[in-house]
C-alpha positions, -999 to 999 in steps of 0.1 A, spaced: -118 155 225 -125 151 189 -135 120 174 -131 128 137 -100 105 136 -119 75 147 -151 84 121 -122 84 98 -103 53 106 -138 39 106 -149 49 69 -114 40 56 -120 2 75 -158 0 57 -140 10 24 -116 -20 30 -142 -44 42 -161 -37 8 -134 -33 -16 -99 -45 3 -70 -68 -12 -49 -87 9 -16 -79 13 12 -88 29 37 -65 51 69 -74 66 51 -112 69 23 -96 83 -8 -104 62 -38 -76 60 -62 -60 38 -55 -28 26 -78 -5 -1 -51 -4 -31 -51 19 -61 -31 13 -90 -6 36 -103 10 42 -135 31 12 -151 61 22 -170 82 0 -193 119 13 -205 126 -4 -236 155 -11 -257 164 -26 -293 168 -59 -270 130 -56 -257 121 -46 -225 141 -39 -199 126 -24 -172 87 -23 -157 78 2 -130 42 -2 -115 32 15 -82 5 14 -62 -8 28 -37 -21 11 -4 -41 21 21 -45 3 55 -57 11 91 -28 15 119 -35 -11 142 -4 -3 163 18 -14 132 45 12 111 62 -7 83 99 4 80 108 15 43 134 -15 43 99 -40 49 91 -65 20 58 -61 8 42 -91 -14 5 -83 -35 -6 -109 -55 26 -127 -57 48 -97 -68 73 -79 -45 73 -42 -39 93 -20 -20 80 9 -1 85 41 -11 65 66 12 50 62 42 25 86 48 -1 92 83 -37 102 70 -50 111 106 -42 92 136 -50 54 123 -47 53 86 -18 50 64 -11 51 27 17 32 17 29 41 -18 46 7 -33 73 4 -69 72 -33 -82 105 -44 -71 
């Protein structure tokens, strides 16, 4: 048995401890290792209309899978998910658009 998923999940949860946001999931609250994406505004001859900012965020699987349909909250904005994506066996990278 390999234990390269554990060493993993491990480095991923130091990398939170040191440098984690909270964030809140489907009213669950945790800390997760976000990186910001790009923010986009649409504009028109009114001002702006639309603002797009994604992030990415990054959390150890504890037993919990957020469904895509799952509110997500970071510093008092809401975000939907977008993708859901497994990085081993225990870590998972939630990619978020301001909602």
């Amino acid at each position: 048995m390999s234990y390269i998923h554990d060493d993993h999940a491990a480095a991923i949860g130091d990398l939170i401890a040191f440098d984690g946001d909270l964030i809140e999931v489907d009213g669950q609250k945790m800390k997760a290792h976000i990186e910001r994406g790009e923010i986009t505004q649409d504009a028109s001859e009114f001002g702006i209309d639309n603002r797009e900012e994604s992030l990415n965020a990054t959390i150890v699987n504890n037993g919990f899978i957020p469904s895509f349909s799952a509110p997500v909250k970071y510093r008092g904005n809401h975000y939907r998910i977008e993708t859901v994506t497994p990085s081993g066996e225990r870590v998972i990278t939630l990619s978020l658009i301001h909602d």
